[in-house]
NUTI-715486 format. One record per atom (N, C-alpha, C, O, CB): x, y, z. Coordinates in steps of 0.001 Angstrom, whole numbers, padded with zeros to 6 digits, always signed. Atoms other than C-alpha are relative to their C-alpha. Glycine has a CB too. Example, Ala and Ser with C-alpha at 12.3 -4.5 7.8 and 13.67 -1.06 7.14 Angstrom:
// residues 2
+000890-001190+000000/+012300-004500+007800/+000900+001200+000000/+001936+001181+000665/-000992+000027+001246/-000820-001190-000060/+013670-001060+007140/-000770+001090+000730/-000261+002198+000899/+000414+000462-001415/
// end
This chain:
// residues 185
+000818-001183+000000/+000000+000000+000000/+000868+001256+000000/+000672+002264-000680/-000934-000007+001198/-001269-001526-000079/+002934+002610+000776/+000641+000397-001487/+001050+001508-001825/+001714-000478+001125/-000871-000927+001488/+004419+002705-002996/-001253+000600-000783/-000957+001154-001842/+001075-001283-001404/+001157-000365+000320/+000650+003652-003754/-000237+001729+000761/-001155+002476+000423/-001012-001284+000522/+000035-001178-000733/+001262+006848-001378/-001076-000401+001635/-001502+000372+002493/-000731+001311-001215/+000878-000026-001282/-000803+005195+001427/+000622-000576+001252/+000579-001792+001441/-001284-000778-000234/-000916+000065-000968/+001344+005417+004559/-001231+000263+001497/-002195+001027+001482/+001392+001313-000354/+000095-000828-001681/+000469+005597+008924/+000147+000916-000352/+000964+001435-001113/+000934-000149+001266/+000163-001379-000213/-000947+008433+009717/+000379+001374-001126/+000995+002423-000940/+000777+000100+001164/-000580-000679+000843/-000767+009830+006376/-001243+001417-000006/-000949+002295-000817/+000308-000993-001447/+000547-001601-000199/-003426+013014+007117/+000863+000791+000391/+000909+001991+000120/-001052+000257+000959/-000911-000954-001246/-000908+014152+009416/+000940+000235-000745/+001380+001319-000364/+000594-000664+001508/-001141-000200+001102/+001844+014180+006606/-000330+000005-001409/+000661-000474-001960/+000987-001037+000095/+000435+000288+001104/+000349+014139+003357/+000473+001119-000472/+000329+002059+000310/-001302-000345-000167/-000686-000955+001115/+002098+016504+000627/-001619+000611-001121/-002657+000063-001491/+001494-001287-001172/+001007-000932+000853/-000105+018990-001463/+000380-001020-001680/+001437-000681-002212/+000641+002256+000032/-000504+000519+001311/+000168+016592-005011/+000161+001086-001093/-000407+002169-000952/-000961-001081-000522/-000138-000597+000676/+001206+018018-007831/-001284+000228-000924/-001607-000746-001604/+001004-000364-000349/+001063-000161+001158/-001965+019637-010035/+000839+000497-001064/+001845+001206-001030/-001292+001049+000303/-000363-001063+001492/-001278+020768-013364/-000737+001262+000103/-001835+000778-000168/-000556-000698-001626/+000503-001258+000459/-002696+024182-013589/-001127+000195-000362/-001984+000913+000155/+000537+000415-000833/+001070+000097+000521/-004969+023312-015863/-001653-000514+000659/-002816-000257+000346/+000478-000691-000879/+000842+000579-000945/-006878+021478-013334/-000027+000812+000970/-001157+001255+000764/+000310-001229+000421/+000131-000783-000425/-006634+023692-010921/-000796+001087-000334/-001639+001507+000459/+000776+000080+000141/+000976-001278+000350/-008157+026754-013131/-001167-000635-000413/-002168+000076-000506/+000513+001066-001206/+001417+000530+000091/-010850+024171-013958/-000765-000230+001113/-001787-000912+001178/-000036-001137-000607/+000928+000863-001132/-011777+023922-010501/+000119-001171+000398/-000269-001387+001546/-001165-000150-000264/+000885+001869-000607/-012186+020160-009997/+000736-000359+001059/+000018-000768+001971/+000125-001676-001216/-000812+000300-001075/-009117+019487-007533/-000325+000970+001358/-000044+000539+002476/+001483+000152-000527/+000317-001188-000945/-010131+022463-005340/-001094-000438+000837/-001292-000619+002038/-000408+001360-000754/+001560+000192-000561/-013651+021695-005425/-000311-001162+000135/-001521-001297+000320/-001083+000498-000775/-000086+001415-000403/-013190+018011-004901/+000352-000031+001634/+000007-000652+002639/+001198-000787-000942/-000548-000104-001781/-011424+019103-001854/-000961+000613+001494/-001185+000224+002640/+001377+001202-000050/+001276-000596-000495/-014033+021554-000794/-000736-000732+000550/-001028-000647+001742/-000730+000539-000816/+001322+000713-000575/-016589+019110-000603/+000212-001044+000765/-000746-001236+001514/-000898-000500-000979/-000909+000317-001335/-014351+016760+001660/+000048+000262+000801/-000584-000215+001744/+000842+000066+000177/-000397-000426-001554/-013021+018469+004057/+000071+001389+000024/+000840+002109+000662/+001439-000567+000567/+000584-001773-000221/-014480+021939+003485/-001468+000305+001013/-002126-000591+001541/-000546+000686-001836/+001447-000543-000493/-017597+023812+005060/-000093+001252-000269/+000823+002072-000337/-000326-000115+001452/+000536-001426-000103/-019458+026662+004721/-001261+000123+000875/-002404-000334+000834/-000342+000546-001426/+000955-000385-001722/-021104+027834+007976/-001672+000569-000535/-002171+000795-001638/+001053+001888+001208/+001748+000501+000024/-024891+027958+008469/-000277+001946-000422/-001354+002174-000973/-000994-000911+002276/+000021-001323+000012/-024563+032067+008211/+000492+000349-001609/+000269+001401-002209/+000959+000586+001246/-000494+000227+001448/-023142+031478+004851/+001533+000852-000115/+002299+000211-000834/-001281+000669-001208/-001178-000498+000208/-019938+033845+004952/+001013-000154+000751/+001600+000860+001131/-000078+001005-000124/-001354+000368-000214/-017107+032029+006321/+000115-001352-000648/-000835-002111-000459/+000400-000003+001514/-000402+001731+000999/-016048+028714+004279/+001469-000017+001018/+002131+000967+001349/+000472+000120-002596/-000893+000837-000365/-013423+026308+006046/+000700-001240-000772/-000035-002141-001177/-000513-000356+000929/-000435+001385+000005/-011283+023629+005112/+000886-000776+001073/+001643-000237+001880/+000636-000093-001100/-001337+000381-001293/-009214+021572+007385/+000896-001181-000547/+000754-001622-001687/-000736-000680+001751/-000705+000610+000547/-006665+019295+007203/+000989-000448+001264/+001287+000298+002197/+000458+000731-001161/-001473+000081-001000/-003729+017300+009291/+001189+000182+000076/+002017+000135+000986/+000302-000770+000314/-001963-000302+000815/-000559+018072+007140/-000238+001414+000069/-001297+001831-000399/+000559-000627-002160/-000098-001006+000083/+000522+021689+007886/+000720+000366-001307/+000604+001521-001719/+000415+000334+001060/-000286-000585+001144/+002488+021474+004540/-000636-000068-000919/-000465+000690-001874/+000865-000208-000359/+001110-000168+001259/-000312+020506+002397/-001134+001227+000514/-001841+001691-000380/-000968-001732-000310/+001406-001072+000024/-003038+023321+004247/+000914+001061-000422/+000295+002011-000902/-001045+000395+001656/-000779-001461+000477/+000039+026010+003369/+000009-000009-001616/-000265+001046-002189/+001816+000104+000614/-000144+000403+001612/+000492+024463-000602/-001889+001082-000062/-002040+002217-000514/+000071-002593-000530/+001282-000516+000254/-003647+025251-000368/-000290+001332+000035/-000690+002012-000911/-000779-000496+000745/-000019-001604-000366/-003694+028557+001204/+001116+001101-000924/+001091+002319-001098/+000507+000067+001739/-000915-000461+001594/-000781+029105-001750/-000841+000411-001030/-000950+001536-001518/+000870-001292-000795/+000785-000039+001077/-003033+028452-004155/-000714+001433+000367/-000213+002543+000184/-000968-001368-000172/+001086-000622-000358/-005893+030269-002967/+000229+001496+000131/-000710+002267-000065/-000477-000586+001161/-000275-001096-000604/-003981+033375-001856/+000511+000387-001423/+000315+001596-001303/+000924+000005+001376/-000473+000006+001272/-002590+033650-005556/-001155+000239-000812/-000782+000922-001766/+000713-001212-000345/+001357+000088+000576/-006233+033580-007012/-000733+001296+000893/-001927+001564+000762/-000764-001702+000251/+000660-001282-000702/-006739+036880-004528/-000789-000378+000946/-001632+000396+001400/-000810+000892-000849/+001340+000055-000729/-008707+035085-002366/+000504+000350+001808/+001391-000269+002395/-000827-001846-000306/-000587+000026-001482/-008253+036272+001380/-000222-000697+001148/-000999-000228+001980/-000131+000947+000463/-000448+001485-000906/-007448+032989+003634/+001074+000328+001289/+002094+000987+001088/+000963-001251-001197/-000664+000770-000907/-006006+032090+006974/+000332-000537+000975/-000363-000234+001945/+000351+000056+000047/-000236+001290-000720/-004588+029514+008874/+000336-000196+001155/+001370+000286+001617/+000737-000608-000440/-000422+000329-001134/-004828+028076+011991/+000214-001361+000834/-000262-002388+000350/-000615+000613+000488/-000346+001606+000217/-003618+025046+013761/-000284+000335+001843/+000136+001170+002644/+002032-000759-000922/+000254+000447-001244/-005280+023528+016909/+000565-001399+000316/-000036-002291-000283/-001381+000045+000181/-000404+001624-000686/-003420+020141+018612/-000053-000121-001551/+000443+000825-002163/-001258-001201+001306/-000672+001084+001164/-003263+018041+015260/-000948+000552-001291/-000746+000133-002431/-000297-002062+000420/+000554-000801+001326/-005776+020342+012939/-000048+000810-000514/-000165+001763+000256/-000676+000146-000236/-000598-001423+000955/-005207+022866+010477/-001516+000598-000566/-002371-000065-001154/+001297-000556-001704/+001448-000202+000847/-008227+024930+009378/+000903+001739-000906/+001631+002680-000589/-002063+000386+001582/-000155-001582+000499/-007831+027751+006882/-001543+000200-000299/-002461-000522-000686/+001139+000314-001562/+001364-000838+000563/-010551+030390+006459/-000274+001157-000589/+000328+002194-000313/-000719+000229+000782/+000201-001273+000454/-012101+032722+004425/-000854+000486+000146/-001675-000353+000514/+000110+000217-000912/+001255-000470-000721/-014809+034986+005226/+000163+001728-000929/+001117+002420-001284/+000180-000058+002219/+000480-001214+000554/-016569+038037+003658/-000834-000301-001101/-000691-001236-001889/+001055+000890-000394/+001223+000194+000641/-019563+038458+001923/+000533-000158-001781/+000077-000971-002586/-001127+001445+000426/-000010+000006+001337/-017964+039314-001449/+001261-001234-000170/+001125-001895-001200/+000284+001646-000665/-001169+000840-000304/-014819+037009-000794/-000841-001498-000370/-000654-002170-001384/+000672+000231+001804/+000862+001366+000143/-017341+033884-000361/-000461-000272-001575/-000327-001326-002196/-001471+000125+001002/+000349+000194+001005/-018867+034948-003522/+000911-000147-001356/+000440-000634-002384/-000759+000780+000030/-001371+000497+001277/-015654+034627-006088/+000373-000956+000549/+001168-001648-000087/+001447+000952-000367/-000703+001617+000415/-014915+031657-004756/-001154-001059-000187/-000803-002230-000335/+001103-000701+001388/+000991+000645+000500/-018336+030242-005450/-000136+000139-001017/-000901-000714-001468/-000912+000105+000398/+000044-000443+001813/-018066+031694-009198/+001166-000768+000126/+000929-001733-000601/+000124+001896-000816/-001194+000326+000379/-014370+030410-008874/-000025-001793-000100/+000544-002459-000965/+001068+000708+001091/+000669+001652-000256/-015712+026556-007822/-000145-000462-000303/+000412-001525-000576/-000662-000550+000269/+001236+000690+001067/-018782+026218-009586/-000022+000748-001364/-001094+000968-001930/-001703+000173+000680/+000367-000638+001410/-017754+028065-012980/-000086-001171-000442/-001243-001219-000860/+000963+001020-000843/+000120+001162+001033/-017510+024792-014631/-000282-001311+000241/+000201-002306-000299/+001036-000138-000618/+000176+000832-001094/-018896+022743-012329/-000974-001154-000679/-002134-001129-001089/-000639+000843+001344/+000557+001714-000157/-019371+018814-012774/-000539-000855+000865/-001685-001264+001052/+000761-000743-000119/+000520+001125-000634/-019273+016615-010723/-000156+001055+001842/+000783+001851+001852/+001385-001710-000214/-000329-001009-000824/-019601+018760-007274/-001568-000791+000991/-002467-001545+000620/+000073+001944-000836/+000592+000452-001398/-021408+018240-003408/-001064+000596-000012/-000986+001736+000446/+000722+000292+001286/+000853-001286-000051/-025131+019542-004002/-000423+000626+001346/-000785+001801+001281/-001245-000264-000705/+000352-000594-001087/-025918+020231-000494/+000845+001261+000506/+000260+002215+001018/-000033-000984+000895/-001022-001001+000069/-022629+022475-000215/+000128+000579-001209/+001290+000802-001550/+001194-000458+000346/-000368-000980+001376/-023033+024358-003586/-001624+000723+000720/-001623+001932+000951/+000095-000981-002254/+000881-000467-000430/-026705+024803-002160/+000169+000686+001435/-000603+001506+001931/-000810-000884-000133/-000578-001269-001336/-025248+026449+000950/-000121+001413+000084/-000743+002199+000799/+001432+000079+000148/-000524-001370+000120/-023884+029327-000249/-001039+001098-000257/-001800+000994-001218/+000987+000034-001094/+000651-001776-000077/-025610+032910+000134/+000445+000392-001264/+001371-000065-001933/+000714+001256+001336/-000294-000943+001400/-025788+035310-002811/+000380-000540-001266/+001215+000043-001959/+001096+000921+000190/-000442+000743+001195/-025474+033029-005610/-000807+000899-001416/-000262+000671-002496/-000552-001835+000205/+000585-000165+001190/-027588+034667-008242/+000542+002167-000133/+000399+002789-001186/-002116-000656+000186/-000664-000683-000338/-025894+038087-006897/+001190+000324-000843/+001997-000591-001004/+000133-000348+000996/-001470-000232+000673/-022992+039798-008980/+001125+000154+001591/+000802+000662+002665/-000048+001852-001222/-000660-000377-000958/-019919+039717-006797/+000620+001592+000205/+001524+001744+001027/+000884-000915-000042/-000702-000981+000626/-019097+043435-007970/-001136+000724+000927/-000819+001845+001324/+000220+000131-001803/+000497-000578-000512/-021926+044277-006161/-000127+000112+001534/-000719+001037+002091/-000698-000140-000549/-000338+000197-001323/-020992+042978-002551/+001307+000560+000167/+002125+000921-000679/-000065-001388+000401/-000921-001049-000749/-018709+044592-000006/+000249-001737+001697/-000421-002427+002464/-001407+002338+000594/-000348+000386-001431/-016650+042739+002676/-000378+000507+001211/-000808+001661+001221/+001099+000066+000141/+000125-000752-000921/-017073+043277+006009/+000877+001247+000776/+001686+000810+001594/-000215-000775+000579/-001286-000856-000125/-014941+046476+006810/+000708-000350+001006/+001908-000241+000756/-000179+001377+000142/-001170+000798-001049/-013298+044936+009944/-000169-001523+000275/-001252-001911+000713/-000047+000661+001564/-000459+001201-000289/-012018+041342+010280/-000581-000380+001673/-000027+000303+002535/+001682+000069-000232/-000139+000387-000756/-013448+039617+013194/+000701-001449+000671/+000149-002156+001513/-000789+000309+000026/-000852+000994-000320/-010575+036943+013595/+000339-000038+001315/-000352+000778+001927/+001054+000044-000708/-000609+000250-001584/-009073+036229+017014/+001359+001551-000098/+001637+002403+000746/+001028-002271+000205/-001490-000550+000199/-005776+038137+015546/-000658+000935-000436/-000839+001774+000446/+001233-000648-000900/+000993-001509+000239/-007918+040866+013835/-000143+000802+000998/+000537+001824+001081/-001475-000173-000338/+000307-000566-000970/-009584+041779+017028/+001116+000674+000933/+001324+001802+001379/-000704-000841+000536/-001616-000091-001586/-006376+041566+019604/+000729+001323-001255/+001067+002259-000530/+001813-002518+000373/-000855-000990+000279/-004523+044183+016851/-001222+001174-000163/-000646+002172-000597/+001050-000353-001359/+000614-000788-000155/-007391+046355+016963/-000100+000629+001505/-000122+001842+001716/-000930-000423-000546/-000346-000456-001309/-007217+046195+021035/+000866+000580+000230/+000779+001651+000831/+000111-000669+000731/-001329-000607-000080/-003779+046814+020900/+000440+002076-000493/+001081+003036-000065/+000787-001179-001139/-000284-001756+001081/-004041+050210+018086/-001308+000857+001191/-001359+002031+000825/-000890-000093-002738/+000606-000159-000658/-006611+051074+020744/+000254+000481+001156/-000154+001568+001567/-000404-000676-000058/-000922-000831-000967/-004653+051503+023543/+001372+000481-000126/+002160+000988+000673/+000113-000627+001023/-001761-000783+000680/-001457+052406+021291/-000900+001471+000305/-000639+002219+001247/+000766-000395-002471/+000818-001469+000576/-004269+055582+020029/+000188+000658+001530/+000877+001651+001764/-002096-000186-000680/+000655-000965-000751/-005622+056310+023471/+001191+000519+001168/+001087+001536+001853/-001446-000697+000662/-001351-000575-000424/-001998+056481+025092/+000301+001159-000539/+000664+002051+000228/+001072-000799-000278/-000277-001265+000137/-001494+059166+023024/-001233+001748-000067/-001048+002944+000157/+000733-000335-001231/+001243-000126+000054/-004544+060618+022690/-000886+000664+001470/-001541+001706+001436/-000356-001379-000410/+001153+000607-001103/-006427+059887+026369/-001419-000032-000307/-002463-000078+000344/-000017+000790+001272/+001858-000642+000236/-009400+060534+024712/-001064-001328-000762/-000982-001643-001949/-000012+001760-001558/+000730+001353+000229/-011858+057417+024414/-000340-000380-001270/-000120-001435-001865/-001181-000068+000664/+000860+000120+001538/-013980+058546+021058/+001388+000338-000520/+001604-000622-001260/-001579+001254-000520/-001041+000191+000865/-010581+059403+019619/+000282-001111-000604/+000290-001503-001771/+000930+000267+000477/-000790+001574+000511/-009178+056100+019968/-000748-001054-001054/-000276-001782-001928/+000199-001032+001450/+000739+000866+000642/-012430+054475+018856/-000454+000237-001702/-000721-000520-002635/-001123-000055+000887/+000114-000404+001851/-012910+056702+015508/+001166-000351-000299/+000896-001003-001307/-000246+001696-000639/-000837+000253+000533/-009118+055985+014842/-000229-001754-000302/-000118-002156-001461/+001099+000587+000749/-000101+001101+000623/-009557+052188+015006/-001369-000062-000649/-001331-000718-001690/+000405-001128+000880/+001355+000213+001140/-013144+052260+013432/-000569-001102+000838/-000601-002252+000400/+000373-000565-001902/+001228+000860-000901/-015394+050609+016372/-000392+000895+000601/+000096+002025+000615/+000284-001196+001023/+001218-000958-000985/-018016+052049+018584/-000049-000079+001202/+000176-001148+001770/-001382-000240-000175/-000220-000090-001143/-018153+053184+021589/-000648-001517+000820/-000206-002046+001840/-000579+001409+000366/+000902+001421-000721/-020351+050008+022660/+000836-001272-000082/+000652-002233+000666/-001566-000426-000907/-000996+000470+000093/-017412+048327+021349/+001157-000244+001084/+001589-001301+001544/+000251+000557-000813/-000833-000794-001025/-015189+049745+023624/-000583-000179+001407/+000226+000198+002255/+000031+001579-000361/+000482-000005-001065/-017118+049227+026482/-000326-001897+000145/-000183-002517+001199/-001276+001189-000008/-000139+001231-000530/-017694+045558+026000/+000928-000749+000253/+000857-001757+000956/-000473-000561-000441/-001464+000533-000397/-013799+044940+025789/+000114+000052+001414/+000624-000883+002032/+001221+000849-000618/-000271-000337-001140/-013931+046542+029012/-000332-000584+000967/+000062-000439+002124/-000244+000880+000152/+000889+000906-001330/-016256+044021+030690/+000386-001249-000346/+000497-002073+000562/-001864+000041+000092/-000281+001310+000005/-015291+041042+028880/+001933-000208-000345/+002299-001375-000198/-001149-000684-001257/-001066+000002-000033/-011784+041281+028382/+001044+000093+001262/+001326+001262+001522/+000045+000715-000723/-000798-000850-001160/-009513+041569+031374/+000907+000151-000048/+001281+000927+000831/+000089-000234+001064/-001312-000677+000553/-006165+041883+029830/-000387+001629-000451/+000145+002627+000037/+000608-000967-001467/+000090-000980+000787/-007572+044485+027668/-000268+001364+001439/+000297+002451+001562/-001353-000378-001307/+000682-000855-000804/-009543+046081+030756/+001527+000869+001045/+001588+002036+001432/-001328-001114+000998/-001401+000051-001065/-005700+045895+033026/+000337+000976-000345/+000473+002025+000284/+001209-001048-000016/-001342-001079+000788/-003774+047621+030427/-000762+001324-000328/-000175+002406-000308/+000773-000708-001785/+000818-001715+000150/-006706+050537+029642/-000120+000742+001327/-000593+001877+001281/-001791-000069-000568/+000236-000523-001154/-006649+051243+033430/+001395+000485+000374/+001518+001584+000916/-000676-000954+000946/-001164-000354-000698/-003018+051308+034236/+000889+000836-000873/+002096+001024-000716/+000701-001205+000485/-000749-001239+000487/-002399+054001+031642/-000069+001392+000623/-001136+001987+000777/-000381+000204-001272/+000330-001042-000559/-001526+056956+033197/+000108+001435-000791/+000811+001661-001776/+000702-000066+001086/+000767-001629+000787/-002995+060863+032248/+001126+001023+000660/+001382+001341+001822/-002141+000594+000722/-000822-001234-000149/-000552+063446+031899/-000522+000775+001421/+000002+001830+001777/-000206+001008-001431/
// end
């Protein structure tokens, strides 16, 4: 079975194979994969894939990031998920998928939001709510209001709302530590 490529624990090590190109811009290897070990969430604008080889979800997130699409990756204990998310983002890679679409997963092509929708006419969401998104928005937040002291300053500079700002303050307690123990000229 091993000169066949089928090795122990081969999720956990498995190599990105070589596509030709051609296959690739046809979709079918992508969207073969998609419907595997992809998802697209019940809200419709975040799509996942996962995976156990960190060098085959990076080969993917290659691809993908090359095709403009904005992806990425995170790795819990032994799983790799990359993600993409945004309303218009979701929608080029559902034109990008299903342009020439054969053989394909109907319950996951029937997922997707905004299908009959031009993508030219959707708009991302203007701020990223990632884990890492958020935390560098906390951060430019109390970079701003260090210089600043001034609350609505900080919050028009990073582009959240005061209600924003106030729930860091209750649910955060790093965030809450470090906004308290700045001190005012």
């Amino acid at each position: 079975m091993e000169i066949h490529g089928v090795t122990p624990n081969k999720s956990l090590d498995i190599k990105f194979p070589y596509v030709p190109e051609v296959y690739l811009n046809h979709f079918n290897f992508i969207r073969g994969y998609f419907d595997g070990d992809g998802n697209i969430y019940s809200r419709g604008y975040l799509v996942s894939f996962v995976g156990g080889s960190l060098d085959f979800m990076t080969v993917l997130e290659h691809h993908l990031k090359a095709r403009g699409f904005d992806v990425y990756l995170t790795k819990k204990e032994k799983h790799i998920r990359l993600y993409m998310s945004g309303r218009k983002n979701i929608k080029e890679f559902y034109d990008w998928i299903y342009h020439d679409k054969g053989l394909y997963l109907k319950r996951k092509f029937e997922a997707f939001p905004d299908k009959n929708m031009d993508a030219e006419t959707l708009q991302n969401a203007k701020l990223k709510r990632t884990k890492q998104a958020v935390a560098a928005r906390k951060k430019a937040f109390i970079d701003e209001y260090r210089k600043s002291y001034c609350v609505h300053q900080a919050c028009e500079t990073v582009g959240i709302t005061l209600g924003t700002y106030f729930r860091w303050l209750k649910q955060d307690k790093q965030f809450s530590e470090e906004f308290y123990q700045i001190k005012h000229p």
